[in-house]
C-alpha positions in Angstrom: 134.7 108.3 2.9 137.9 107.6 4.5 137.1 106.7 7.5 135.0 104.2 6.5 137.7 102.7 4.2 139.7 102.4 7.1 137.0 100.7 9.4 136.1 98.0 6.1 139.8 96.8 6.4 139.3 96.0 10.1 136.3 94.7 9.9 135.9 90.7 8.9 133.2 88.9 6.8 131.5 87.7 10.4 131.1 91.3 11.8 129.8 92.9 8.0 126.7 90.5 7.8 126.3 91.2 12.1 126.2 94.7 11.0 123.6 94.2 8.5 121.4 92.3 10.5 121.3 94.7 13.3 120.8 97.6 10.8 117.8 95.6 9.0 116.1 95.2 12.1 116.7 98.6 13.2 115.2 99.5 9.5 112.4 97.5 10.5 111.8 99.6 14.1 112.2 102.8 12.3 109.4 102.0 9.6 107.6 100.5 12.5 107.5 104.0 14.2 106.4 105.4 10.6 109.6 106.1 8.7 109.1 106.5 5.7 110.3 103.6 2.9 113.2 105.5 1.2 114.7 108.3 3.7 117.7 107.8 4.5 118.2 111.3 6.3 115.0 110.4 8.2 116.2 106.9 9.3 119.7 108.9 10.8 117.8 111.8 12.5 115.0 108.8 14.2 118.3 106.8 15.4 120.3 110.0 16.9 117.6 110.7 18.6 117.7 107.7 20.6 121.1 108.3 21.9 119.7 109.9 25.5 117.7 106.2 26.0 120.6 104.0 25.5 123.5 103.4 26.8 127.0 104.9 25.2 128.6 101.3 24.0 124.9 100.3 22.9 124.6 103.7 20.9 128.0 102.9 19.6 126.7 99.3 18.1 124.2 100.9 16.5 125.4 103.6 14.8 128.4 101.9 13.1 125.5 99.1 11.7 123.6 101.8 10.3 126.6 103.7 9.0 127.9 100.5 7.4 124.9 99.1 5.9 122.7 102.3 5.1 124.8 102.9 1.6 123.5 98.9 1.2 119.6 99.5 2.2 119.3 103.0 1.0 121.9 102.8 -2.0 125.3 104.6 -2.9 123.8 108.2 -3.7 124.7 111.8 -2.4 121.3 111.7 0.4 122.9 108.7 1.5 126.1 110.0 2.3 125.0 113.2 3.4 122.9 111.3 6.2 125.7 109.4 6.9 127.9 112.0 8.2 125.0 113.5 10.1 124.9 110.5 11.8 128.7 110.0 12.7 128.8 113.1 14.6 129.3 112.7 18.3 126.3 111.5 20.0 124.5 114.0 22.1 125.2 114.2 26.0 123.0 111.5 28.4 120.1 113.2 29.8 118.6 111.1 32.4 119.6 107.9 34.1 119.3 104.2 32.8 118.7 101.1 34.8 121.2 98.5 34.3 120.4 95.8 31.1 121.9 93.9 28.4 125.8 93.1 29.4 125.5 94.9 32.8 122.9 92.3 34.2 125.1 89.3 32.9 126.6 87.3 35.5 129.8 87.1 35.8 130.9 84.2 38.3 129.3 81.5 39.7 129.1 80.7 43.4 130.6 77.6 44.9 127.2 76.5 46.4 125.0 77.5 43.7 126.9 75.5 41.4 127.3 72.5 43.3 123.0 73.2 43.9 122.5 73.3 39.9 125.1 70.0 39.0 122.9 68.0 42.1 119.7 69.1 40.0 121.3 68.5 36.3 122.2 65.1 37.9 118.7 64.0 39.3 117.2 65.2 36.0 119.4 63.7 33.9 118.8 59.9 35.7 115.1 61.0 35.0 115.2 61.1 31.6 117.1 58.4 30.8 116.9 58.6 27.1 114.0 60.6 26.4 115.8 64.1 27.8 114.4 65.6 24.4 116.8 67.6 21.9 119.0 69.1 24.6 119.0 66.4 27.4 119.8 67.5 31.1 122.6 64.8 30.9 124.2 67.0 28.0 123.8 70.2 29.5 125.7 68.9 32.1 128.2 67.5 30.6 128.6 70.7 28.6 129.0 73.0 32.1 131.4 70.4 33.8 133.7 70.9 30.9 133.7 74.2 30.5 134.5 74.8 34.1 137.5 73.0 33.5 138.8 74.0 30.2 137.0 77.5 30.1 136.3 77.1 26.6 133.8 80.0 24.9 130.4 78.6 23.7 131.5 78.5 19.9 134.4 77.0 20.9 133.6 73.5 21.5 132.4 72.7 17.7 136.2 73.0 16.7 138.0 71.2 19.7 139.0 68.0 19.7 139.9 65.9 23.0 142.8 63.6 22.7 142.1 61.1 24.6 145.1 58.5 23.7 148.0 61.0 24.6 150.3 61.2 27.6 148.9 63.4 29.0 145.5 63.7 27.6 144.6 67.3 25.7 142.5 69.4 24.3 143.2 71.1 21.0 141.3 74.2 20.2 140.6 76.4 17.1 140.8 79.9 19.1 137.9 82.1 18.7 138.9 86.0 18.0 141.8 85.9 16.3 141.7 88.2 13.8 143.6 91.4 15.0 145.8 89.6 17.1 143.3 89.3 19.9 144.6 85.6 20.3 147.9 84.2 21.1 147.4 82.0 17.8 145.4 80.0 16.0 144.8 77.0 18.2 145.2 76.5 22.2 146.3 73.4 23.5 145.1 72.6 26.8 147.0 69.4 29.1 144.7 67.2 30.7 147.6 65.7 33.5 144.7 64.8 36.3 141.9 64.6 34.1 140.0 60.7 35.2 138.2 58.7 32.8 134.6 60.2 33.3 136.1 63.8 32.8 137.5 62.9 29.6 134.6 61.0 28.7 132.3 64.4 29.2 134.8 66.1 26.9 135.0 64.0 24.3 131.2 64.2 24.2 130.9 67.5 24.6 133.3 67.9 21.3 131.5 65.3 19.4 128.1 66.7 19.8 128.9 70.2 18.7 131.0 69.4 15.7 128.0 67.2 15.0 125.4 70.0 15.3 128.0 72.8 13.5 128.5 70.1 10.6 124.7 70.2 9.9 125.1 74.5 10.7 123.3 74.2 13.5 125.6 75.0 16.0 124.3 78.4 17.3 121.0 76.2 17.5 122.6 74.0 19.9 124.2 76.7 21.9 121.2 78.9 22.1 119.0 76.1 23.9 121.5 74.9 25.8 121.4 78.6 27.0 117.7 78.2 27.4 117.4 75.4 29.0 120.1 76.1 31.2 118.6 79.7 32.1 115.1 77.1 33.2 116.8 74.9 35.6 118.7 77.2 37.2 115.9 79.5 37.8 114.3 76.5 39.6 117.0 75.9 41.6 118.5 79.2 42.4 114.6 80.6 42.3 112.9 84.0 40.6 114.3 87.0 40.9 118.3 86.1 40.7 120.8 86.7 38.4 120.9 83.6 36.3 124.4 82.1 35.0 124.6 81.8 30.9 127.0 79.2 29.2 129.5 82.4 29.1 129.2 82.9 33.0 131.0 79.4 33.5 134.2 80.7 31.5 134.1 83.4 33.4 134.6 81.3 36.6 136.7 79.0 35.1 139.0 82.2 34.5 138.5 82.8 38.0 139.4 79.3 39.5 142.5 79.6 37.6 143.6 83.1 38.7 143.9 81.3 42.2 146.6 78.9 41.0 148.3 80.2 37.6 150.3 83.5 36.4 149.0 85.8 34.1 150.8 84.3 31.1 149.4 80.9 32.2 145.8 82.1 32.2 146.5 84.1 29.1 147.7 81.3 27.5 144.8 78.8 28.6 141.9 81.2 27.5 143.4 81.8 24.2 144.4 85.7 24.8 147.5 87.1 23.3 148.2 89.4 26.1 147.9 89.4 30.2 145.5 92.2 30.3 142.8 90.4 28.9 141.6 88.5 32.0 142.5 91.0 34.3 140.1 93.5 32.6 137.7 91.6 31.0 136.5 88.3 33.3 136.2 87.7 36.7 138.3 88.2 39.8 140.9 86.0 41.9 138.4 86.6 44.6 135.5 84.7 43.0 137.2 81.5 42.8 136.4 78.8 44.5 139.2 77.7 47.4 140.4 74.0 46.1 143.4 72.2 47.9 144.6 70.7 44.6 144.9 73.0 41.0 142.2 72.4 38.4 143.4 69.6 36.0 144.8 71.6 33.2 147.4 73.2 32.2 148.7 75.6 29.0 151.5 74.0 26.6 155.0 75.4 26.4 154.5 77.0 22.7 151.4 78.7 23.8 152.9 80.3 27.0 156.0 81.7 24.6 153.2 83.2 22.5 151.5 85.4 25.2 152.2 88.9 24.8 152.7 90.1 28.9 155.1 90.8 31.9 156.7 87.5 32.8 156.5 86.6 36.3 159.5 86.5 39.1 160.9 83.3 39.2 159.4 81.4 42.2 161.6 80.3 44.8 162.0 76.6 45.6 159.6 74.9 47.5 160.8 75.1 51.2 163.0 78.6 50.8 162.2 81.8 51.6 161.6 84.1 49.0 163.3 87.1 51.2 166.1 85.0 52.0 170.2 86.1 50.9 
């Protein structure tokens, strides 16, 4: 089919084996309900007809799995095809309403006092443990949110940075994730550490060290999924039932945020690794949600990844002391 030749050339290595995960498991649901072991027009007709119970971009997931990997589970033959197409029809209209899940209930910025609540917490439990925090120790957990507030790094991020500590100033050099399609400004951010102290670049370097560590054994989505977990714990202690709890992502999010509040567009493009402006304006949290400081955050985007963001420049800012309006 043509359209899926065109979809295989945009699709890379990472997102073909997501696919076929996701369309094993929905398999496995389908057969679950009683499908049948080879029917492959059954399997298309049992997943259209969840379309009114999920949500449209869910629906959408789902449907390009199964119509990637259903010629893999089912085999390249005519039945295959044929429920193929049936499938890729437009999915039927909503029929009812659907309480908010998934990506909706994800939060999305981080309160001042909430986090200043959690780090007190993080830092009483981390003097408790001393050295027997466990696998994911409250000190590292720590560690791992302080530095992402400041550099805003993704999750998967951290096992391919490397903190350069001996420089003037000190940086942060990072392999960017999503840069196929030129969804980044390039392959590698570089992130300028001018007011970074000691203890800061201490918590980065470690931060760094311990995921390269864990990705070299390929166990970094280990690591990062009980960090997550134990994360999700002591904030729920802290911030109590019933609340939205922050994820590692949430703290990028703010970090975005906090930055919005002192940087351009091109200079938060260029520090979160997009390759254009719109990005962060559509995708991540406000300029209101970020928390009022009387000094920048301690970082700050290189020259060659500010040339590389794709945007509006901004107006030229008047000197200090001027009036903008003035003749």
């Amino acid at each position: 089919m043509k359209g899926e030749r065109n979809a295989a050339a945009a699709r890379t290595a990472d997102t073909e084996r997501a696919y076929l995960d996701r369309a094993r498991r929905l398999l496995a649901a389908w057969r679950g309900a009683g499908g049948g072991e080879d029917d492959p027009a059954g399997f298309a007709a049992w997943l259209a007809s969840r379309a009114a119970d999920l949500r449209a971009s869910s629906f959408r997931q789902y449907r390009a799995a199964a119509i990637f990997a259903m010629p893999r589970l089912f085999g390249d033959r005519p039945e295959t095809w044929r429920a193929v197409a049936t499938l890729a029809r437009p999915r039927p209209p909503r029929r009812r309403h659907l309480p908010p899940r998934s990506s909706a209930l994800k939060l999305r910025h981080l309160p001042r006092e909430d986090w200043l609540a959690l780090e007190t917490h993080l830092r009483r439990r981390a003097v408790a443990e001393g050295r027997a925090g466990g696998v994911v120790p409250a000190g590292l957990l720590l560690a791992w949110c302080r530095a992402t507030l400041i550099t805003g790094l993704r999750p998967c991020e951290w096992e391919g940075a490397i903190c350069e500590t001996g420089l003037d100033p000190p940086r942060l050099v990072v392999r960017n994730a999503k840069r196929t399609h030129g969804r980044a400004h390039g392959p590698t951010r570089t992130l300028l550490l001018p007011g970074a102290d000691r203890a800061t670049l201490a918590e980065l370097d470690l931060v760094c060290r311990t995921a390269r560590r864990w990705a070299a054994a390929g166990r970094g989505e280990t690591l990062r999924r009980r960090l997550a977990c134990r994360l999700r714990r002591e904030a729920r202690r802290v911030l109590g039932e019933g609340r939205r709890l922050p994820s590692l992502y949430t703290l990028r999010h703010q970090a975005i945020a906090n930055w919005k509040d002192v940087h351009d567009g091109i200079e938060v493009a260029a520090l979160a690794g997009h390759a254009v402006t719109r990005t962060a304006g559509r995708h991540y949290a406000g300029r209101r949600r970020a928390w009022r400081r009387p000094a920048p955050p301690p970082v700050r985007p290189s020259a060659a990844d500010l040339a590389a963001v794709r945007g509006p420049k901004p107006a030229a800012r008047p000197p200090a002391g001027t009036s903008a309006t003035a003749p």
